[in-house]
Kinemage of the C-alpha trace (Angstrom):
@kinemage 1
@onewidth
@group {chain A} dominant
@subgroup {mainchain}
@vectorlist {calphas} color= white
{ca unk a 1} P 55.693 107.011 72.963
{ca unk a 2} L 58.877 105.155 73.651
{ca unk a 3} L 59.626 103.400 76.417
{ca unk a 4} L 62.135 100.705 77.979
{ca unk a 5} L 59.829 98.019 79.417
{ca unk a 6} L 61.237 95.498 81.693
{ca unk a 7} L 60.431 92.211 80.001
{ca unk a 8} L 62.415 89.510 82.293
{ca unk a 9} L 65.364 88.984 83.943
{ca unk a 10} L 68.448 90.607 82.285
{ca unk a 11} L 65.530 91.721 79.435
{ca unk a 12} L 64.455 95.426 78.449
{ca unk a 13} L 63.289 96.252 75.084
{ca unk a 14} L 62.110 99.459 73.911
{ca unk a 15} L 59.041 99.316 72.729
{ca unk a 16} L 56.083 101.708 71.224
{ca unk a 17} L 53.252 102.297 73.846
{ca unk a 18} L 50.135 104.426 74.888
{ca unk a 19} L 51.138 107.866 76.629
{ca unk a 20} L 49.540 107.641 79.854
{ca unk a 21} L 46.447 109.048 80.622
{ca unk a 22} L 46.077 110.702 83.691
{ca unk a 23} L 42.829 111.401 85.878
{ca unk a 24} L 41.844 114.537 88.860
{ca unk a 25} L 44.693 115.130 90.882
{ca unk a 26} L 47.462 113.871 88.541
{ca unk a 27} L 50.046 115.286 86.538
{ca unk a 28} L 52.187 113.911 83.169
{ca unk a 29} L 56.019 114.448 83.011
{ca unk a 30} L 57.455 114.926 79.842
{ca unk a 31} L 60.697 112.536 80.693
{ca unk a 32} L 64.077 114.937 80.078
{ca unk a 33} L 66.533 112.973 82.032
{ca unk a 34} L 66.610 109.821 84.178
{ca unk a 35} L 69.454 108.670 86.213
{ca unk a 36} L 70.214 104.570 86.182
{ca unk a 37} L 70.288 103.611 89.514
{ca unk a 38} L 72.143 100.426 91.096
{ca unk a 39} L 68.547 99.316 92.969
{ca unk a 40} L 66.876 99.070 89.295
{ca unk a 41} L 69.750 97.116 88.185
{ca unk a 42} L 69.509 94.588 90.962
{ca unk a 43} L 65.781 94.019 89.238
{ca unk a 44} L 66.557 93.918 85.737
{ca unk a 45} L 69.444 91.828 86.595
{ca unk a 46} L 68.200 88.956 88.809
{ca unk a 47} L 64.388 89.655 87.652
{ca unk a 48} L 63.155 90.046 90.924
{ca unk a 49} L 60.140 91.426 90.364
{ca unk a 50} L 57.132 90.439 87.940
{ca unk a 51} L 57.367 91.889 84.213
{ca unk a 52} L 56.400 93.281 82.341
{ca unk a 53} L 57.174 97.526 84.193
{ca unk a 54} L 58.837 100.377 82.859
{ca unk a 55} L 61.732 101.796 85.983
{ca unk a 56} L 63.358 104.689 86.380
{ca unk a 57} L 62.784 106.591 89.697
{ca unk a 58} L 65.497 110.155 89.829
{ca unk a 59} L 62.813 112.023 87.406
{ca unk a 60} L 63.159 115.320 85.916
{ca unk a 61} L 61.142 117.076 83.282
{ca unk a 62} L 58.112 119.077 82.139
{ca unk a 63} L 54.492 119.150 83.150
{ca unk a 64} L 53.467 118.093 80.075
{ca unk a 65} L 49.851 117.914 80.831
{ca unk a 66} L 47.610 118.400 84.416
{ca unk a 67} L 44.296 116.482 85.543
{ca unk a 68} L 41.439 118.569 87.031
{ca unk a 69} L 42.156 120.088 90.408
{ca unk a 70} L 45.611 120.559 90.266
{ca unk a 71} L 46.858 124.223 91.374
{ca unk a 72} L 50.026 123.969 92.354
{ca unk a 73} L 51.672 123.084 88.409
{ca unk a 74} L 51.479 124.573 85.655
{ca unk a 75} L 51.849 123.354 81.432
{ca unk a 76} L 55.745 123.781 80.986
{ca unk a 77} L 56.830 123.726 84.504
{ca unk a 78} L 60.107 121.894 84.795
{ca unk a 79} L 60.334 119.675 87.678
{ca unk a 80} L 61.523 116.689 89.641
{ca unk a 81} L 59.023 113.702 90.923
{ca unk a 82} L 59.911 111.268 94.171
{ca unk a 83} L 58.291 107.833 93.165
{ca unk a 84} L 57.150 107.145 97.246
{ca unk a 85} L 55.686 109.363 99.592
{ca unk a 86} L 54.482 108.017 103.292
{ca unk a 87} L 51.099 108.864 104.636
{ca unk a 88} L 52.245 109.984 107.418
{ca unk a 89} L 49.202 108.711 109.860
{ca unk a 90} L 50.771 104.982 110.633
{ca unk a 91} L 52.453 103.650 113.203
{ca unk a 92} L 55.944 103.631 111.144
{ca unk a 93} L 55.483 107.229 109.945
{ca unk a 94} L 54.770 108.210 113.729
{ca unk a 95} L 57.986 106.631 114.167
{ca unk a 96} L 59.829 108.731 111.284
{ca unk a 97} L 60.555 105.332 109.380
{ca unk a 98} L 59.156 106.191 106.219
{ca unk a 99} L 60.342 103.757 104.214
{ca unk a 100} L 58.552 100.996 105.910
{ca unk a 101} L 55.194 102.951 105.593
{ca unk a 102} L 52.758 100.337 103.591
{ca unk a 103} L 51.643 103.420 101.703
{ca unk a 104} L 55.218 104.794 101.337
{ca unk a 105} L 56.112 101.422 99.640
{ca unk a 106} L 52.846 101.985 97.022
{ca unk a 107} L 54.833 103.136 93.826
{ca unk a 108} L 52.991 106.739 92.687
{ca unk a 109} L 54.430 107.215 89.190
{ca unk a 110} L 54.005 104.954 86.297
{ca unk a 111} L 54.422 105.128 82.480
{ca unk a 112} L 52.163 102.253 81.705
{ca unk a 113} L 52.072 98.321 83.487
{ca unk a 114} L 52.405 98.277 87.617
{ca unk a 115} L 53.681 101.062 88.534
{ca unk a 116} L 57.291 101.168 89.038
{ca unk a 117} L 58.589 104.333 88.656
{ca unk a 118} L 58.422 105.162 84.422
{ca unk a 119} L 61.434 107.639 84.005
{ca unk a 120} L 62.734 104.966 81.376
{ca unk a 121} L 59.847 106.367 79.123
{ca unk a 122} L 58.669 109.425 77.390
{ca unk a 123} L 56.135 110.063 79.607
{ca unk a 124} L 54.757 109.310 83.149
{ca unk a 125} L 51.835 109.411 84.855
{ca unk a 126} L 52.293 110.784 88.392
{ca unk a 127} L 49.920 110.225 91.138
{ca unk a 128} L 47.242 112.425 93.250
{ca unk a 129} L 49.283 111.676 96.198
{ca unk a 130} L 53.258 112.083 94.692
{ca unk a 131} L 51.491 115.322 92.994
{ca unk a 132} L 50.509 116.882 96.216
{ca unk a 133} L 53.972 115.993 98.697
{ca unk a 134} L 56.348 114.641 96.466
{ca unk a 135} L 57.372 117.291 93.128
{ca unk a 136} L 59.648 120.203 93.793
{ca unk a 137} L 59.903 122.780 90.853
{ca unk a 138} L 63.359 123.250 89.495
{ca unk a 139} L 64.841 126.706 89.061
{ca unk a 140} L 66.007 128.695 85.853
{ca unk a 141} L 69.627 127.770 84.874
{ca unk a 142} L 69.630 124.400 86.515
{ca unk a 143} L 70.144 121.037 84.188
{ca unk a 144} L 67.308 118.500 84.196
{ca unk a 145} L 70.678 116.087 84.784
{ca unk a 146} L 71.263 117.847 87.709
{ca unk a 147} L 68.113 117.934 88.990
{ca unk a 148} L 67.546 114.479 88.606
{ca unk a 149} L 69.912 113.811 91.793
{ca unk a 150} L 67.617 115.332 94.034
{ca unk a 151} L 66.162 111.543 95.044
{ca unk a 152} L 69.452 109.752 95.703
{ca unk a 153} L 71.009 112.819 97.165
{ca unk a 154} L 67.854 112.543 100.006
{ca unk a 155} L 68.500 109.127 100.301
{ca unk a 156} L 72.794 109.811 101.354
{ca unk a 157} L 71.443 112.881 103.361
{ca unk a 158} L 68.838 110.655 105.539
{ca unk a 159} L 71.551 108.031 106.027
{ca unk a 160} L 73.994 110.832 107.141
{ca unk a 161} L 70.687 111.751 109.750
{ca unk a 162} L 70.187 108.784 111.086
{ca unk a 163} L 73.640 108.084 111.833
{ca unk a 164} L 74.704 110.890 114.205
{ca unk a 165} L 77.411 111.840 112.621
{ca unk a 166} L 78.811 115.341 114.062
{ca unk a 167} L 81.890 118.041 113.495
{ca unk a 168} L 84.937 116.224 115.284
{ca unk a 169} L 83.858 112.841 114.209
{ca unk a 170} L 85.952 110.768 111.421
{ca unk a 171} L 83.807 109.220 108.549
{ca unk a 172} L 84.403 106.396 106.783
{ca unk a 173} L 82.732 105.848 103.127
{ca unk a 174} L 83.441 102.645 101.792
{ca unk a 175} L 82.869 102.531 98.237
{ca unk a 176} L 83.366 105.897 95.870
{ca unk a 177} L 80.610 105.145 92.848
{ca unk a 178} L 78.222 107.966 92.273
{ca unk a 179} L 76.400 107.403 95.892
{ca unk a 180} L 79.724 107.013 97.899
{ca unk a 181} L 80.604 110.470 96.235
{ca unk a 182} L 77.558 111.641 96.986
{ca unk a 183} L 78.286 110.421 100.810
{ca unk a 184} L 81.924 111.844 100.197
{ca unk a 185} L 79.875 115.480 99.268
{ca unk a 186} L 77.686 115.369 101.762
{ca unk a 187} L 80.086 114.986 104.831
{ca unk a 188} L 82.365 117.623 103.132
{ca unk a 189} L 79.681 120.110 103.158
{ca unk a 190} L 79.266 119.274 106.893
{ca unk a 191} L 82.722 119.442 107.648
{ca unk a 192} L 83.193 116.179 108.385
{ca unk a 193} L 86.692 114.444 108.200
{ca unk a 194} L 86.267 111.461 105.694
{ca unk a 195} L 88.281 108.678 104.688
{ca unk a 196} L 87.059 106.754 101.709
{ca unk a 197} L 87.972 103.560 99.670
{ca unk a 198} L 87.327 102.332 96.316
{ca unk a 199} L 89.396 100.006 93.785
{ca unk a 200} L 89.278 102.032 91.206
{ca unk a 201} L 91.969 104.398 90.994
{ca unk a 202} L 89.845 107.055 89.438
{ca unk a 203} L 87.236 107.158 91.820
{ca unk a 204} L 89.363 107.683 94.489
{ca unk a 205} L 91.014 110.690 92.831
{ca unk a 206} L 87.526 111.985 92.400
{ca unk a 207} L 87.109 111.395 96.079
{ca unk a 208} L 90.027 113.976 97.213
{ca unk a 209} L 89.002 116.090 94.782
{ca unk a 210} L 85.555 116.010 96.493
{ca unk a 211} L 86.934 116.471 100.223
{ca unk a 212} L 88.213 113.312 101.163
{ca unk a 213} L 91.428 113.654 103.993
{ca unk a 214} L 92.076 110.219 101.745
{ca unk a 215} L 91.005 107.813 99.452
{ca unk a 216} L 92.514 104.338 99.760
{ca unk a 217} L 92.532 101.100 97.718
{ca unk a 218} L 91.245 98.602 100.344
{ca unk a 219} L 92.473 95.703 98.706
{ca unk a 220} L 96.492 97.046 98.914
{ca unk a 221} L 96.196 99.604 101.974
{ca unk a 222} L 95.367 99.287 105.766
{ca unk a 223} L 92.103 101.410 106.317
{ca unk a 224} L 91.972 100.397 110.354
{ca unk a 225} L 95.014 101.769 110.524
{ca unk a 226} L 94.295 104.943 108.992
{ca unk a 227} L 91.524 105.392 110.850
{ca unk a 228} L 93.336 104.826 113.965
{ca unk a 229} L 96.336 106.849 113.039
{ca unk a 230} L 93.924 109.957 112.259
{ca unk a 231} L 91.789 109.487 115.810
{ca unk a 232} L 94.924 108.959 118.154
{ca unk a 233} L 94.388 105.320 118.088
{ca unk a 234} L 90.520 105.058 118.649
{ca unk a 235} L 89.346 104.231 115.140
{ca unk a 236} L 86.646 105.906 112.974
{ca unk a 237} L 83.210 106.739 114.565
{ca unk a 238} L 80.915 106.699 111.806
{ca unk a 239} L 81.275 104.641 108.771
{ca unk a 240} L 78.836 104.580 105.608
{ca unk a 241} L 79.092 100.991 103.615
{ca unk a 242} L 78.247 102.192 99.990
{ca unk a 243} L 79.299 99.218 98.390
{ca unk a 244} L 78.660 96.137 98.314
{ca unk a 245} L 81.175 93.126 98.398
{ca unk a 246} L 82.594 90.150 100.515
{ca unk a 247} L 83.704 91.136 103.718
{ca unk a 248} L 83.103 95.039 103.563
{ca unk a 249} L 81.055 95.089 106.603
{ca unk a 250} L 84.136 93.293 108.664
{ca unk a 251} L 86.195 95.638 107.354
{ca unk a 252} L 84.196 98.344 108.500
{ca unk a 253} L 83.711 97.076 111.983
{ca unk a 254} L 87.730 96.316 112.443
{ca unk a 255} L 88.444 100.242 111.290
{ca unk a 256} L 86.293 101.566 114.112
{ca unk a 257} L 85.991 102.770 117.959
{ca unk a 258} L 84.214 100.814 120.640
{ca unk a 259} L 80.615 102.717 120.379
{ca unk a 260} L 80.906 103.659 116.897
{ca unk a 261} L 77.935 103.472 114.297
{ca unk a 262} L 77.995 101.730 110.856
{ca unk a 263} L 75.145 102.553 108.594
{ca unk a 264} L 74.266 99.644 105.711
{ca unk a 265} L 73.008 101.501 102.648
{ca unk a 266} L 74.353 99.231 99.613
{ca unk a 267} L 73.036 95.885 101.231
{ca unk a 268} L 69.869 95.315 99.247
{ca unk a 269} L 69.750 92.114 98.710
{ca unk a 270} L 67.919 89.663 100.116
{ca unk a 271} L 70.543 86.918 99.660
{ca unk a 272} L 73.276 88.726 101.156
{ca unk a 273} L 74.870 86.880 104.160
{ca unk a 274} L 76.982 89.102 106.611
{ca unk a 275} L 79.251 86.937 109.075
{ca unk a 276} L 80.719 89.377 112.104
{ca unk a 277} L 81.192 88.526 115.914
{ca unk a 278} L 78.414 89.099 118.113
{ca unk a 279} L 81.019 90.604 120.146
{ca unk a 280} L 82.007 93.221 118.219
{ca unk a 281} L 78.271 94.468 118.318
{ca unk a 282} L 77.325 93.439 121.469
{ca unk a 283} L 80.444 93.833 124.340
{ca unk a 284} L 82.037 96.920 122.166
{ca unk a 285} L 78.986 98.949 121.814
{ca unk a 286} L 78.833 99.467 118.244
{ca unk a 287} L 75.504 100.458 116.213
{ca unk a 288} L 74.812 98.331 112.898
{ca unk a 289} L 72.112 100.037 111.653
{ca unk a 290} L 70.054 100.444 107.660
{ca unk a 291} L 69.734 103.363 105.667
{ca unk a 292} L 67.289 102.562 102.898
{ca unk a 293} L 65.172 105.040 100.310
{ca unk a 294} L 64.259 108.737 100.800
{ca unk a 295} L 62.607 110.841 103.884
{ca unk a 296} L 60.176 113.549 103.065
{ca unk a 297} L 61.202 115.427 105.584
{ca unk a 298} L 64.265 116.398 103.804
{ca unk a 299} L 63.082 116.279 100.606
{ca unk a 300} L 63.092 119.967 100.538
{ca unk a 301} L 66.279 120.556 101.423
{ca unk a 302} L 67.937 117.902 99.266
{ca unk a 303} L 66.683 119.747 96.480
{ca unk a 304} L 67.745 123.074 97.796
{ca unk a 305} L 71.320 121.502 97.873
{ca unk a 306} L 71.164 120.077 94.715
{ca unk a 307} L 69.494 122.998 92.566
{ca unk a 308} L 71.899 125.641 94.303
{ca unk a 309} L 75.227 123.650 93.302
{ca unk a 310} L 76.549 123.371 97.157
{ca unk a 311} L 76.494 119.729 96.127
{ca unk a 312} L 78.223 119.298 92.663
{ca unk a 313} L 76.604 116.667 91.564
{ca unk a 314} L 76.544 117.406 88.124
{ca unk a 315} L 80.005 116.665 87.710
{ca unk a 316} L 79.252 112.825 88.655
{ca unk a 317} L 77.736 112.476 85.666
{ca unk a 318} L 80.176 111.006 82.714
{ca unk a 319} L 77.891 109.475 79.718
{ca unk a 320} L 73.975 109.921 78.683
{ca unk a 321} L 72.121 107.774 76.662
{ca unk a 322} L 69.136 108.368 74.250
{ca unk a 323} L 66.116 106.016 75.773
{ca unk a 324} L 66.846 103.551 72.636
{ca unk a 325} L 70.446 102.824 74.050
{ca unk a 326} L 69.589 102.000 77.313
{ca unk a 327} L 70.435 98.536 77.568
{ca unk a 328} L 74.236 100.304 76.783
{ca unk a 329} L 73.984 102.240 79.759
{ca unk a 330} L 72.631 99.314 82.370
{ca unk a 331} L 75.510 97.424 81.307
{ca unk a 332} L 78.071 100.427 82.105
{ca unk a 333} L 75.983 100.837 85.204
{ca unk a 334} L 76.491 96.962 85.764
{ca unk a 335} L 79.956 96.867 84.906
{ca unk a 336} L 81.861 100.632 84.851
{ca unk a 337} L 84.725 101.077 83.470
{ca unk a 338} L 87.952 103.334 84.730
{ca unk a 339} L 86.024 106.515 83.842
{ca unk a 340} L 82.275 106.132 84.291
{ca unk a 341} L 80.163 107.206 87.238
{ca unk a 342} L 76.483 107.899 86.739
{ca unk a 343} L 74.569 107.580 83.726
{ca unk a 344} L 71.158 109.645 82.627
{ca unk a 345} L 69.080 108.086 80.558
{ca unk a 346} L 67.329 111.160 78.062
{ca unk a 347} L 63.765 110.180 76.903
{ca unk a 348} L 63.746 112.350 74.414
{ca unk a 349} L 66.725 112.256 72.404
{ca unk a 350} L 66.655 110.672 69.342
């Protein structure tokens, strides 16, 4: 089979390799459609992680084949795979922080190396554990595209959990790429009032168009005084920082209330320095808190909200690329241009 194998940093080349073979318990995808996502490009880009592995973690496609045991797929079902699911027995999955679960961060799909994911192949290989918690079937008449936002669409939705967010509160989404929209969707659907930035004058017109009260260019407009001219002077109480860039996370904190909560989702990176008064945190009340990965509690109903279409996440998607012009789409991913929002990576086109 093909697949894109991650041979360095800023190096993937597609290269001929064994289909998988898969054991009791375990199931292999037949790769339709594989979104790029911006945590994948972080690797590729500053190689943090030993080569050589094959990414690609929002997975949809067929049962292609199913290891002794299995009862709950079928040959020829279509579905969606989570790469990580918790074992819900440790002291962090006691504590509903899944993501910090030692068996939660154990990668459970592979097309071939260390397992890290494999929807940038062919084929993967998906574990006795993914197999039993983590696939959801997808229904007649939905896209494998669209069903392959059901993983980042959990990850937005358990960001929007943690954070308390409620009817009567304004929301802030800083950044409007394909997981600020998603943010942007999400609070819509909620009927949350959400302002949103984003430089790019076509993301923020795909912001309104997705519920946003407004979208602003925070580089030439005054978001704390938006905020505070739509909350009778308060400020926002909730803000989601999908983007990452100098000084965001001020910003945030200057366009909300004492008390109010601002979730990190985009801040990956280990060498990312955030410099913000202790005050503003500490004598103001505020909550700086992470959102990072997916929670299998919601994983069924981030699918329902995906396959049903109350999230319109198919329209974020603006170019796919057949698995030998991938390195095209990472570097749209890496550098998008006025029209571009997610990419899909499909395995099996020519």
């Amino acid at each position: 089979m093909r697949a894109a194998v991650y041979r360095g940093k800023q190096k993937v080349e597609i290269e001929e390799i064994p289909v998988p073979s898969i054991g009791p318990g375990e199931i292999l995808i037949e790769v339709e459609a594989c979104g790029i996502c911006h945590t994948d490009l972080k690797k590729i880009e500053y190689g943090l992680l030993e080569p050589p592995r094959i990414f690609g973690h929002e997975t949809a496609g067929r049962v292609a084949a199913i290891g002794e045991g299995v009862t709950k797929f079928a040959v020829g079902d279509k579905v969606i795979a989570f790469h990580h699911i918790p074992c819900s027995k440790c002291f962090y999955c006691e504590r509903k922080l899944y993501a910090q679960c030692a068996g939660y961060k154990t990668v459970g799909i592979t097309a071939g190396y260390e397992a890290a994911g494999g929807g940038y192949a062919q084929y993967a290989r998906v574990m006795p554990w993914i197999v039993e918690r983590g696939v959801e079937k997808i229904p007649d008449g939905v896209s494998f595209e669209q069903a392959s936002f059901v993983e980042p669409v959990n990850t937005c939705h358990k960001g929007i959990e943690q954070s308390g967010v409620r009817k009567g509160d304004l929301a802030l989404v800083l950044g409007q790429g394909p997981i600020g929209l998603i943010f942007t969707m999400l609070l819509k659907h909620r009927g949350i009032d959400t302002i949103t930035t984003d430089t790019m004058p076509t993301r923020r017109a795909k912001s309104l168009h997705f519920g946003a009260l407004q979208a602003l260019d925070p580089l030439q407009e005054d978001l704390p005084a938006a905020a505070k001219a739509a909350t009778e002077g308060r400020g926002a109480d909730v803000v989601f920082v999908a983007a990452s860039a100098p000084g965001i996370v001020e910003q945030a904190i200057r366009a909300t209330r004492p008390g109010a909560t601002i979730v990190l989702f985009a801040q990956t990176s280990e060498k990312e320095r955030i410099d913000i008064s202790g005050a503003d945190i500490c004598k103001d009340e505020r909550v700086l808190m992470g959102a990072y990965s997916a929670d299998v509690d919601l994983q069924a109903e981030s699918a329902r909200l995906v396959f049903s279409g109350e999230i319109p996440v198919a329209e974020l998607v603006t170019h796919t690329f057949p698995l030998p012009q991938i390195i095209k789409g990472v570097q749209l991913a890496t550098h998008p241009d006025a029209e571009s929002l997610k990419i899909v990576i499909q395995p099996q086109r020519v």
